[in-house]
C-alpha positions in Angstrom: 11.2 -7.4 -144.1 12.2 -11.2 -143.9 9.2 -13.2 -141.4 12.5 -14.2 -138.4 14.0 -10.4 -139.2 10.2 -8.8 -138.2 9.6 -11.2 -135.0 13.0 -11.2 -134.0 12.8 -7.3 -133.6 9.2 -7.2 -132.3 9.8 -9.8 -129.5 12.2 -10.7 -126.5 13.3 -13.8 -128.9 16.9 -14.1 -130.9 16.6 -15.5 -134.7 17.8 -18.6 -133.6 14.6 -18.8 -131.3 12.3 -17.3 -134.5 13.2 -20.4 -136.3 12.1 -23.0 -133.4 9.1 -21.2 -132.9 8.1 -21.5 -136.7 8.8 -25.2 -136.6 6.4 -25.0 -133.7 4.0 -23.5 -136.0 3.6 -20.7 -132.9 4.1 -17.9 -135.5 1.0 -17.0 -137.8 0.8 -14.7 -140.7 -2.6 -13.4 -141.3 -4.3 -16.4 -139.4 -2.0 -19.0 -141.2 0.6 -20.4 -139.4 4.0 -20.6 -141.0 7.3 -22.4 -141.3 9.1 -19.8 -144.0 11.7 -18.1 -142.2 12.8 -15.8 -145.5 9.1 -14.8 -146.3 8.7 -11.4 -147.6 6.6 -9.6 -145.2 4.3 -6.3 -146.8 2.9 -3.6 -144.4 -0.2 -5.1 -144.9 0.2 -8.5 -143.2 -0.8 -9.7 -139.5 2.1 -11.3 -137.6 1.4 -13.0 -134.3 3.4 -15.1 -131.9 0.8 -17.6 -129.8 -2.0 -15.6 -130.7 -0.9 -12.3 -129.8 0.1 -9.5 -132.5 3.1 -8.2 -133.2 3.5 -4.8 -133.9 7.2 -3.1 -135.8 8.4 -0.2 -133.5 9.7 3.0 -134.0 13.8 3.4 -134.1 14.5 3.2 -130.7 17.8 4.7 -129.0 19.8 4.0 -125.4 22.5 4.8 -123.4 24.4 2.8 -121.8 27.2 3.1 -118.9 30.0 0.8 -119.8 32.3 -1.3 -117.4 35.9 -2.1 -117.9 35.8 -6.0 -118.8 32.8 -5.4 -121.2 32.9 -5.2 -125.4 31.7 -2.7 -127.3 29.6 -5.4 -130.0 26.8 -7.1 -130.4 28.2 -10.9 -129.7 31.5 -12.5 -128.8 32.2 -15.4 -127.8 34.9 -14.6 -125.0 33.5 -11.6 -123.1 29.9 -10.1 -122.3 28.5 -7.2 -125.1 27.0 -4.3 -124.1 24.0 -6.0 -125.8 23.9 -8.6 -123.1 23.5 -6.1 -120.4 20.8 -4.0 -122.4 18.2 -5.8 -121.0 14.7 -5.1 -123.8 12.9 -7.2 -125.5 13.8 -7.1 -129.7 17.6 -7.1 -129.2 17.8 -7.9 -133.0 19.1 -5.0 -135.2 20.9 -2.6 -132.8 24.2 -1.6 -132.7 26.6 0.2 -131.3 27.3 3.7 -132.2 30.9 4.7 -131.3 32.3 1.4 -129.5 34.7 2.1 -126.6 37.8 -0.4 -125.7 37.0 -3.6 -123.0 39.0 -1.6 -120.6 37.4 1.9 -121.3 35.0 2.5 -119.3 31.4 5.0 -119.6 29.0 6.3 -122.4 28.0 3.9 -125.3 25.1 4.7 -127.3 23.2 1.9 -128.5 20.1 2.1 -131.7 18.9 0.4 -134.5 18.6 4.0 -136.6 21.5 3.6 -139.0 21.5 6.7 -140.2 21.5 8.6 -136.6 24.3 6.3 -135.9 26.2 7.1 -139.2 25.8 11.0 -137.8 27.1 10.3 -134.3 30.4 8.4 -135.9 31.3 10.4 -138.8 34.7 12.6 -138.5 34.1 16.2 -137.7 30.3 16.2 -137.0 30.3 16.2 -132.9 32.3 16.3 -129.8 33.3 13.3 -128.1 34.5 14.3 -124.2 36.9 11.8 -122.1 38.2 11.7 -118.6 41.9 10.6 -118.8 44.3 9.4 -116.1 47.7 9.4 -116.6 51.0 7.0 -115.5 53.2 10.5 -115.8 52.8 14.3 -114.8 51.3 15.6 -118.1 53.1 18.3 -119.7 51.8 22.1 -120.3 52.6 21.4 -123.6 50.6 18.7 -124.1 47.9 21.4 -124.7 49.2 23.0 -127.9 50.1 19.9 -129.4 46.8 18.4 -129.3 45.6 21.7 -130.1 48.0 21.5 -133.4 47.1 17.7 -134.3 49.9 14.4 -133.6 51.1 12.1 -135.7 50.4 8.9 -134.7 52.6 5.8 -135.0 51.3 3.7 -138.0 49.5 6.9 -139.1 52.2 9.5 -139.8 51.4 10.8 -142.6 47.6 11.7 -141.5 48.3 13.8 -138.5 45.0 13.8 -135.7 42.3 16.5 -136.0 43.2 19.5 -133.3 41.8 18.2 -130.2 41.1 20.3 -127.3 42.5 19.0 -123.5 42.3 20.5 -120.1 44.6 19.3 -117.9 42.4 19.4 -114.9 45.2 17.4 -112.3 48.7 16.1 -112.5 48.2 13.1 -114.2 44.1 13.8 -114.9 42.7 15.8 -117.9 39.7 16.3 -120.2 40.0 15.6 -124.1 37.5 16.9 -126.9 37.7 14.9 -130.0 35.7 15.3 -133.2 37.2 11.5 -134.7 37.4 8.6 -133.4 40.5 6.7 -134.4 41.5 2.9 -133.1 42.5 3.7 -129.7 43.2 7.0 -130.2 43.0 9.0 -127.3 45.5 6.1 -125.6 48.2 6.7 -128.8 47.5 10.6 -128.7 49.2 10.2 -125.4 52.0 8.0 -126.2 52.9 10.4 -129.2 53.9 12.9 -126.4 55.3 10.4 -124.2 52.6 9.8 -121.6 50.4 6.2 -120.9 46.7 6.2 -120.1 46.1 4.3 -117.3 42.0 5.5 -116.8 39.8 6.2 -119.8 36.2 7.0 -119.8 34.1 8.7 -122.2 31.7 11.1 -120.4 29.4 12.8 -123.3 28.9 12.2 -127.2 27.2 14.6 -129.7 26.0 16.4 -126.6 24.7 13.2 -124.8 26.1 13.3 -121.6 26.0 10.0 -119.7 23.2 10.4 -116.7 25.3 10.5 -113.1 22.5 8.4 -112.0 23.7 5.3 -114.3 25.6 2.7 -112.3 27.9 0.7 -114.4 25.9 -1.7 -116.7 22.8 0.5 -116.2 21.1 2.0 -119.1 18.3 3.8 -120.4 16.5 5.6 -122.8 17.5 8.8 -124.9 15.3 11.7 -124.2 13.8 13.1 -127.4 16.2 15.8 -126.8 19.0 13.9 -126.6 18.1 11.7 -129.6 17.5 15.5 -131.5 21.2 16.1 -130.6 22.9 13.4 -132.5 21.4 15.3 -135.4 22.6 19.0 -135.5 24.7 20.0 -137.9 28.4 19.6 -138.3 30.8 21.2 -135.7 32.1 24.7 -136.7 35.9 24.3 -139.1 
């Protein structure tokens, strides 16, 4: 791993800061300090920022409860990431597993395992669960034709995977989905004829988002949780 790569992930400090602090000569390899921001670390060598070791984690794994306004993304330059309110020190190398629209609101799982994350977003490997409110009564009907799969404008020749809802209101309902298409749940509902006013995503993979998470609050997986992103694909 590159020298700013390894102290950017080990510390509270972006890359940007990596590189000031080498000019600094405040970072030390084995006792030496250096100035190399591309050197090639091996498992062998002794990184340490003002005298105090660094050490390369495990992958590490959050949720987070989304608010409308904020993106799902690691920077922009317009609007605040999720990243920004994730507030842990070694920022560098997550990502967002399954991003959810600025005005969507609810459960965004954040990691820096790429292959967990690859699991959680892949097409017919696990359950995604929204709660949708509606501009118009929705129709009984509604049910079956999710249940059946929609064409989608733009997309008509690849018609949706059959999704399960449960209208649980008038204009409120629950929707299962196994992909995760741009925008999809909003355009499954304007194939029948509906709008979504209210979108949040309440549970991924069997992760559901903790009750006790204020927007903009996050934690930790549970080892169980982190165990459910990787069971097996979802019955055809």
């Amino acid at each position: 791993m590159r020298l700013d790569k390894f102290v950017a992930h080990t510390s509270a400090h972006s890359r940007s800061d990596v590189r000031r602090l080498l000019r600094d000569k405040r970072v030390c390899v084995n006792g030496q300090p250096v100035r190399d921001a591309g050197l090639a670390l091996t498992a062998a060598d002794l990184v340490t920022l003002d005298g105090n070791a660094l050490t390369l984690t495990g992958p590490r794994y959050f949720m987070l409860h989304k608010p409308a306004g904020v993106v799902s993304a690691t920077e922009d330059s317009e609007h605040r990431t999720v990243l920004d309110l994730l507030q842990t020190e070694g920022r560098e190398g997550l990502h967002v597993a399954g991003r959810l629209d600025i005005d969507t609101t609810g459960l965004v799982l954040i990691t820096d395992d790429g292959q967990w994350s690859h699991r959680i977003k892949a097409p017919g490997r696990h359950e995604k669960r929204y709660r949708v409110q509606t501009a118009r009564p929705i129709e009984a009907d509604a049910v079956t034709r999710f249940a059946a799969g929609l064409s989608l404008r733009g997309e008509e020749d690849t018609p949706t995977r059959p999704a399960r809802l449960e209208i649980t209101g008038a204009c409120e309902a629950l929707v299962w989905l196994q992909e995760g298409r741009y925008h999809q749940v909003k355009r499954m509902f304007a194939a029948i004829g509906n709008h979504v006013d209210a979108l949040h995503r309440e549970a991924v993979a069997g992760i559901e988002l903790d009750p006790a998470l204020a927007p903009g609050a996050w934690r930790a997986l549970t080892a169980e949780e982190i165990a459910s992103g990787q069971l097996t694909d979802l019955p055809q």
